[in-house]
N, CA and C of each residue as an Amber inpcrd file, in Angstrom:
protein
   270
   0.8470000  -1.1690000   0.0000000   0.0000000   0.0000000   0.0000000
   0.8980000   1.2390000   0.0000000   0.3100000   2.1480000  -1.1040000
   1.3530000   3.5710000  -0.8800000   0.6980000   4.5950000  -0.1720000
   1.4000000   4.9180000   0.5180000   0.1650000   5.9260000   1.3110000
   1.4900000   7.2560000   1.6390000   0.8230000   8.2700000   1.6770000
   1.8670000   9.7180000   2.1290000   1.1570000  10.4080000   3.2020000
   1.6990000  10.8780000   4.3770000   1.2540000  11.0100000   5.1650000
   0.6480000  12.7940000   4.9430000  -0.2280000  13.5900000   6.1410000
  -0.7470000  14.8650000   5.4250000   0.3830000  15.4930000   5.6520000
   1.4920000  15.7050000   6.4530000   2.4240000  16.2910000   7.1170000
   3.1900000  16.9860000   5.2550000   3.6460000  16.2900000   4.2030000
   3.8690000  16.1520000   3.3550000   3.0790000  17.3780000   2.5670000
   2.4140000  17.7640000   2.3290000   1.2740000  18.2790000   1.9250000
   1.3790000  19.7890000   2.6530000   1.0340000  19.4320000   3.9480000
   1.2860000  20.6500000   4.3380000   3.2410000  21.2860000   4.0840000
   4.0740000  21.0100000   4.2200000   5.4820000  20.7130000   3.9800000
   5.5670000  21.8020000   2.3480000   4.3860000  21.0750000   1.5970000
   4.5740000  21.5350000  -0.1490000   3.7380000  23.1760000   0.2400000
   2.8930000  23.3840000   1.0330000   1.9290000  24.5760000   1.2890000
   3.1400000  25.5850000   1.8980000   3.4810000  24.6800000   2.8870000
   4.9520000  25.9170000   3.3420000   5.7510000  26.6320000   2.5270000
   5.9730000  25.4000000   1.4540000   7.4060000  26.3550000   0.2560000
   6.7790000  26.9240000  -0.4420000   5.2710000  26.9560000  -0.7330000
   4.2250000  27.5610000  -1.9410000   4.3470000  28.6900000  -1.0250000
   4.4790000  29.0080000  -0.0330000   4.1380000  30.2150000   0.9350000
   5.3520000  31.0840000   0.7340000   6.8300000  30.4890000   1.2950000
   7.7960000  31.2110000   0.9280000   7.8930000  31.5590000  -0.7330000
   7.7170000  31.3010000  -1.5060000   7.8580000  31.2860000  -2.5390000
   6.9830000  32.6730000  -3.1610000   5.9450000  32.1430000  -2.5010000
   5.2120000  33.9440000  -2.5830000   5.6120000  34.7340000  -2.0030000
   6.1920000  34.7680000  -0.8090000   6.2280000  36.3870000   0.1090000
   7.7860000  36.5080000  -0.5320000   8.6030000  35.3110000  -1.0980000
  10.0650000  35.8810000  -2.0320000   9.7200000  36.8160000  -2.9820000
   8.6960000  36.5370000  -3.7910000   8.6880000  37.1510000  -4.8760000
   7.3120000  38.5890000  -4.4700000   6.3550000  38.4980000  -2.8680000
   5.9200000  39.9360000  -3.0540000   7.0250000  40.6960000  -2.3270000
   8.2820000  39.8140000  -1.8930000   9.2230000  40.8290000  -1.5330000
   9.9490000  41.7940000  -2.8420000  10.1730000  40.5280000  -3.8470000
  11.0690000  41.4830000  -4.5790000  10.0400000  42.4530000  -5.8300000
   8.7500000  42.1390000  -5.5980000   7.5200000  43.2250000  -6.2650000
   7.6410000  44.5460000  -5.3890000   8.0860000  44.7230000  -4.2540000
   7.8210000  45.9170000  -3.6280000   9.1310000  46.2150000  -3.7980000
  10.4710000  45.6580000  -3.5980000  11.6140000  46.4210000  -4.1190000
  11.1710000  46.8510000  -5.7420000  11.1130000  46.2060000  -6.5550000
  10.5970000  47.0330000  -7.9360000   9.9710000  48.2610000  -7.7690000
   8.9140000  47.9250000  -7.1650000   8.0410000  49.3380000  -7.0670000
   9.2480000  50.7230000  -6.5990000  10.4070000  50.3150000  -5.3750000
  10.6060000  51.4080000  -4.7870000  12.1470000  51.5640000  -5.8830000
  12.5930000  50.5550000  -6.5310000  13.5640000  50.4250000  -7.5690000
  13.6840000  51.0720000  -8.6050000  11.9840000  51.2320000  -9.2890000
  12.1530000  51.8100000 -10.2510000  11.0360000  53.0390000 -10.2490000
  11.0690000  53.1780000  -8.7040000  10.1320000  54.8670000  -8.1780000
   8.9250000  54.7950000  -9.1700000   8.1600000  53.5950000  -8.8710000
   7.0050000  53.7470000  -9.5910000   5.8300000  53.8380000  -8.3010000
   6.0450000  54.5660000  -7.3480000   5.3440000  54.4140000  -6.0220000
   4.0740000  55.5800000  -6.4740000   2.8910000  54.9940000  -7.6240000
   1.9350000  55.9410000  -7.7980000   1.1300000  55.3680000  -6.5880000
  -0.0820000  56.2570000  -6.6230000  -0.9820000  56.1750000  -5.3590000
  -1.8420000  54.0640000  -5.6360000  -1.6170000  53.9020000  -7.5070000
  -2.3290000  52.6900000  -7.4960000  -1.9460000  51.6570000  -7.0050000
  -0.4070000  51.9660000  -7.7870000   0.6040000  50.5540000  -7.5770000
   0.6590000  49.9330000  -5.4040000   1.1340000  51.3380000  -4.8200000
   0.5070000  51.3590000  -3.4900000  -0.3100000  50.4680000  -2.9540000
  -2.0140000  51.0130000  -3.6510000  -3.3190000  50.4940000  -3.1820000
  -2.8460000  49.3080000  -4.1990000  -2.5480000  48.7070000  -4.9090000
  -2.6150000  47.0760000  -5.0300000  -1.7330000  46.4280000  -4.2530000
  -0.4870000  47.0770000  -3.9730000   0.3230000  46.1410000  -3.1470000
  -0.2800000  45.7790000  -1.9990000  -0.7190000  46.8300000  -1.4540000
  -1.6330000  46.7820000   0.2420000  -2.8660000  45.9390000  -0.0200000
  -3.9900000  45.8540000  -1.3550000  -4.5860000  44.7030000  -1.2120000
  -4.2960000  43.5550000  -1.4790000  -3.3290000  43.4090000  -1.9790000
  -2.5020000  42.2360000  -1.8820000  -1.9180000  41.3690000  -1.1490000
  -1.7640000  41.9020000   0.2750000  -0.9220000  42.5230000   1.4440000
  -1.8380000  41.6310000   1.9940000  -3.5200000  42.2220000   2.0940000
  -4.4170000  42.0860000   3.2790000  -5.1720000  40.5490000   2.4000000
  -5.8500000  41.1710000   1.7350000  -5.9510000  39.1840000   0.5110000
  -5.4910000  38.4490000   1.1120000  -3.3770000  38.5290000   0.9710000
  -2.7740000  37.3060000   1.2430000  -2.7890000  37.0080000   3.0910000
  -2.9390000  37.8900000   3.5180000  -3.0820000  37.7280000   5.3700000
  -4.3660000  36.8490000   5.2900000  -4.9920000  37.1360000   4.7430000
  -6.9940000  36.7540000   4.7910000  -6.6840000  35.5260000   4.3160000
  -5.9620000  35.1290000   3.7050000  -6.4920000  33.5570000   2.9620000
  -4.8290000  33.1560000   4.2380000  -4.2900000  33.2630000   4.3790000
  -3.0890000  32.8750000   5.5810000  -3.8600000  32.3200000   6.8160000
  -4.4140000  33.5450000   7.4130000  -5.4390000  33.3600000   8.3480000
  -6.7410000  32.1110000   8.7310000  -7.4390000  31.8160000   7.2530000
  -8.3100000  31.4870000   6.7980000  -8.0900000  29.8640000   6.9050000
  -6.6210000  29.4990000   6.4370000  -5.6170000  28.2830000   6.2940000
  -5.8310000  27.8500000   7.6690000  -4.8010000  28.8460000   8.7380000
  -4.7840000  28.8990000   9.8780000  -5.8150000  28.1500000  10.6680000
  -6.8010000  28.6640000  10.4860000  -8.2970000  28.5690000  11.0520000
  -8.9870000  27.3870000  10.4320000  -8.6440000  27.2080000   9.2710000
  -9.8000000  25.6410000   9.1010000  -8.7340000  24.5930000   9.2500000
  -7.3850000  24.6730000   9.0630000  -6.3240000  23.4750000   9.6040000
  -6.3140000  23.4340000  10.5360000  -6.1740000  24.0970000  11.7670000
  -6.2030000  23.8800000  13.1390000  -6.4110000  22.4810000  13.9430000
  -7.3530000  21.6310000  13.5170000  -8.1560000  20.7310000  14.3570000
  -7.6550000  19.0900000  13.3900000  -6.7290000  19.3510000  12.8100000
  -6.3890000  18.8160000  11.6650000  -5.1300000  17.4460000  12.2790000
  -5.5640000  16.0720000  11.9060000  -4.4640000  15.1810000  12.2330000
  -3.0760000  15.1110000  11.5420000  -2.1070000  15.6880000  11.6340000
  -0.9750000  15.5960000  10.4320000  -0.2490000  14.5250000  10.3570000
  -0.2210000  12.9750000  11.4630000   0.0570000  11.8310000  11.3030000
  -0.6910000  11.0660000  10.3060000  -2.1150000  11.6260000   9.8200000
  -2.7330000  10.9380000   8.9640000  -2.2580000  10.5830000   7.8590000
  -2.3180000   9.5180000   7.0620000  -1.8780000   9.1810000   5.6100000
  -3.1130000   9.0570000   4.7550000  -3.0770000   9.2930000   3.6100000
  -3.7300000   9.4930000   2.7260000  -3.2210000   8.1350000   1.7340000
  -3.9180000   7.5800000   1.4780000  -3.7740000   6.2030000   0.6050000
  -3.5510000   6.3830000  -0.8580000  -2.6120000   6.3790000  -1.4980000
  -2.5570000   6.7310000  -3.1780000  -2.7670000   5.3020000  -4.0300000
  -2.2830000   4.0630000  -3.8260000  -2.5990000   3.4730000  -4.7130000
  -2.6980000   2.0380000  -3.5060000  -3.5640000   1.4990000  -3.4410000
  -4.0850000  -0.3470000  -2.8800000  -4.0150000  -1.1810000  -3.6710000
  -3.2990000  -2.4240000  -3.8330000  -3.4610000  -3.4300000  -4.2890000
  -4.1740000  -4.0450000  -4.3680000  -5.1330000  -3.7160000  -3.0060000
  -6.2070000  -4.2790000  -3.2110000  -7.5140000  -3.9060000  -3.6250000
  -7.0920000  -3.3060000  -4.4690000  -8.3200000  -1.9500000  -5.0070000
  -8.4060000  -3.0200000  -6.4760000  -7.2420000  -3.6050000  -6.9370000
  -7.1190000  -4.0640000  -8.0960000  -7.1800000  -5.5990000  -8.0540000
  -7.3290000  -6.3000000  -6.8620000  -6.9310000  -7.5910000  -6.2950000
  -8.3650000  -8.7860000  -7.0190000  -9.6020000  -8.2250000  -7.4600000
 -10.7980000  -8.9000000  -7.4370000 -11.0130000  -8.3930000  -8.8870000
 -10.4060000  -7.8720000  -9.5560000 -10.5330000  -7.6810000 -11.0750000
 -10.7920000  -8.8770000 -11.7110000  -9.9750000  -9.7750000 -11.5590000
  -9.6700000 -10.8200000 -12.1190000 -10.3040000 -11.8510000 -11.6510000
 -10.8080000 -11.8650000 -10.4890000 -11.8770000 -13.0470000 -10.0280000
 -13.3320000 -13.2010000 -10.2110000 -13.3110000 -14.1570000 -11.0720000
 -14.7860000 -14.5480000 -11.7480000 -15.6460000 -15.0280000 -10.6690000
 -16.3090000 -14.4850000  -9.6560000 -17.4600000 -15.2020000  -9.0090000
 -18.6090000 -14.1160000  -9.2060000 -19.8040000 -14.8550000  -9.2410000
 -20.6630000 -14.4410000  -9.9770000 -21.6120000 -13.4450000  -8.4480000
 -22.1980000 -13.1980000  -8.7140000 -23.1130000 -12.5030000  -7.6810000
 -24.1480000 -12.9750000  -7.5650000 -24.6930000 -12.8560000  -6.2290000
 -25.6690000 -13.6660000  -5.9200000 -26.9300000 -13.1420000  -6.4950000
């Protein structure tokens, strides 16, 4: 049986996380890099800002209660084990 546990999963959510705040780090050096600090560019970075807190938060709050020893089953042998056996049904 192959099974991956949730710990894994969450693990891939972590680097998806750094991976964003790397790159809204180096979006706000641009902005101040190439003095494009209009009043819009601003108001999108900041809703961007509060968005990404809100869905952070949101994570936070419905994972909480969450087993991370659990495994998740990807492929059973015995899912495939009765393919091949001819008995008829009653």
């Amino acid at each position: 049986m192959l099974a991956i546990p949730l710990y894994v999963f969450l693990i891939i959510y972590f680097l998806f996380l750094l991976m964003f705040g790397l790159f809204f780090l180096i979006n706000i050096g641009h902005l101040f890099q190439t003095a494009a600090l209009t009043a819009s560019s601003i108001f999108v970075a900041i809703l961007l800002l509060g968005v990404s807190f809100l869905i952070l938060w949101t994570t936070v709050y419905l994972l909480g209660d969450v087993d991370w020893q659990q495994s998740v089953t990807i492929f059973n042998p015995a899912w495939i084990g009765n393919v091949f056996s001819f008995t008829t049904l009653p």
